[in-house]
C-alpha angles and dihedrals in degrees: 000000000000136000138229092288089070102095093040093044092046088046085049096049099036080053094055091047102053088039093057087046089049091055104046095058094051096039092229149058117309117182119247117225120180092174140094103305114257138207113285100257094192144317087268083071104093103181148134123213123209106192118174093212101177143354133206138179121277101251088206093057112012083114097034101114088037116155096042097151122047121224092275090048098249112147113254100178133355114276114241139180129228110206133184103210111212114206129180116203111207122199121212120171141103107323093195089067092035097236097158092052096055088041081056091047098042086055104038086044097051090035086058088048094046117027100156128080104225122205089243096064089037090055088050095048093043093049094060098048122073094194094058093045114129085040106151094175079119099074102033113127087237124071111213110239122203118214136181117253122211113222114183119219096262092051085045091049080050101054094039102048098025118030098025100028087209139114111273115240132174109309146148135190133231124185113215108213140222109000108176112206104193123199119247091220110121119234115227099252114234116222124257118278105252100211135347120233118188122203129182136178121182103257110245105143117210121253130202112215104163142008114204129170120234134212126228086282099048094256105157102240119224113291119276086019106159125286114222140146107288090030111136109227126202124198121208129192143083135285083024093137111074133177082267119013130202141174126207135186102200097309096335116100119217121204111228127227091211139000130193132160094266099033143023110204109207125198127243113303114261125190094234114045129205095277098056091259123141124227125216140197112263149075107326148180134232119189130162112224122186119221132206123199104240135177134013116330091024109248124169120265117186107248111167125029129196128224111279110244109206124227153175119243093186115204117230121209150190125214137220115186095221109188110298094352146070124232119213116201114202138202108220108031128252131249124244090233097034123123111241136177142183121226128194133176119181117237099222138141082235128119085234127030127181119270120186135182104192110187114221126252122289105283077006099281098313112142098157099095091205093049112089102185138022136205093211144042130190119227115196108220100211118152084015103137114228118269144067127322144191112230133224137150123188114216105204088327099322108115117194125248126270119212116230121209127227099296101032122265116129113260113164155088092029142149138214110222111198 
């Protein structure tokens, strides 16, 4: 990499280049400008002048050093810049003998040669020169390449009336690339690695095709039957065994009873999983990870994750008529930022019996700030006619299960509002 010196040294040699050139072609001294062109003053005025009109950023490496900070801001490797340097040369002399014209063919012919600014004549120009002391272009990884650069006549009226305000003479532009200014800033330098470790596990991923619920006795019961705490699952797929297999039901990990390449037999759903993890009614997600044990000492990292098969854990509930409410007990138990609501639907010989949806109290009821659940809600029953009713509540989008009689009509659970 290169410092801040880079655009001023490559401007220096690329001068001296164009100025030996210049003067090979005419036989004598030709001035040098590296400023802003100026208006011819005569054909006496044997000159070149080397003006750096724009730079850009380079579009290949622009991003190159990207990310140089971590998230806490700490520096991970030095910034630098990668630059594309414009430069416009400008040819004043005695048109009569065509002078700017063989100063233009002596350069474009030795640029074309020699492209490529090599370190040699980057270390010969440097060494001469006090202002560019401390210059390490020289040993930068990337070697600066001049091109031409076409400009159309419109682009060249431009540069000349507008951006410059001078009388156009004879000119043609290069483009160095690519020049790399590093920042001196010092990166914090990580320590050695101690010892390498390789791990490797075919990759077949797991994939859930069914999820079915099972009796006692492990009978698969009929598709789409009820999820609810206690319920038995059973996973079917392929690639479902790993080194290291989990289940997991959102963030909460579930132990198996059994695990084979094609199923994953769980136990019954408890509220609380292995992990500590509660599980709530809702709309959840089961998904099998493997795991590899990685690093020193070895701990499990999740590697390889299966597809996440929705579904519904319906919650299941009892009811206490208390005053001018009804309470409603859950299992599981309710978050405090759940959505629940209370459905009832009146079991009349009416055309048109009520129907209500009561929405629960604001954080369900929860006015404890350290409490975080509850297993019971209370519904006021306010603008609820008199008579029987069906009961249901929906638990972010989990309703709970009616019971049907002998022939077939729901029954229960039920209420009697006075």
């Amino acid at each position: 990499m290169s410092n801040y010196l880079a655009i001023a040294t490559v401007t220096e040699v690329l001068a001296q280049l164009v100025l030996t050139s210049a003067e090979g072609a005419l036989g004598k001294t030709v001035a040098l400008n590296k400023g802003r062109p100026a208006d011819p003053v005569g054909n006496d005025a044997v000159s070149v002048c080397l003006y750096l009109y724009q730079v850009t950023p380079n579009a290949a490496l622009r991003n190159d050093d990207l990310p140089t900070r971590s998230a806490d801001g700490r520096l991970l490797q030095r910034p630098q810049a990668a630059l594309d340097l414009h430069y416009l040369l400008a040819f004043y002399g005695d048109d009569g003998e065509l002078e700017p014209q063989r100063m233009l063919g002596a350069v474009l012919r030795d640029l074309h040669a020699v492209p490529v600014l090599s370190p040699d004549q980057i270390r010969n120009v440097v060494n001469g020169i006090g202002y560019l002391a401390g210059s390490n272009l020289a040993e930068g990884p990337e070697r600066v390449r001049f091109t031409p650069v076409t400009l159309s006549l419109e682009e060249s009226s431009k540069l000349w009336s507008i951006f410059f305000q001078t009388k156009h003479v004879l000119s043609v532009a290069y483009q160095g690339s690519v020049v790399l200014v590093e920042s001196e800033d010092t990166p914090q330098q990580a320590l050695p690695v101690s010892e390498r470790t390789l791990s490797g596990t075919p990759y077949n991923q797991p994939e859930i095709s069914q999820l079915r619920v099972v009796d006692v006795n492990g009978i698969e019961l009929p598709v789409n039957h009820p999820i609810q705490l206690g319920s038995r699952l059973l996973l079917k797929g392929r690639h479902l065994r790993g080194r290291e297999t989990q289940v997991l039901i959102g963030d909460a990990r579930i132990d198996a009873d059994s695990i084979s390449d094609n199923e994953i037999r769980l136990p019954p759903l408890a509220a609380q999983t292995a992990d500590g993890s509660l599980l709530r009614a809702g709309i959840r997600g089961l998904q099998i990870m493997h795991s590899m044990d990685l690093g020193i000492p070895p701990q499990p990292h999740p590697v390889i994750g299966s597809n996440v098969m929705p579904f519904l854990l319906r919650p299941e509930i009892s009811l206490a008529l208390q005053g001018g409410a009804l309470r409603v007990q859950f299992t599981p138990r309710v978050g405090k930022q759940q959505r629940v609501i209370l459905i009832l639907n009146e079991l009349s010989n009416n055309d048109r019996p009520n129907a209500y949806r009561l929405n629960a109290p604001a954080e369900n009821g929860i006015s404890d700030i350290n409490a975080s659940d509850t297993e019971s809600i209370d519904f006021p029953l306010l603008g609820v006619a008199a008579g029987s009713y069906l009961v249901r509540v929906q638990v972010d989008g989990a309703e709970s299960m009616l019971s049907k009689d002998s022939i077939g009509l729901y029954t229960q659970p039920q209420v009697m509002v006075p």
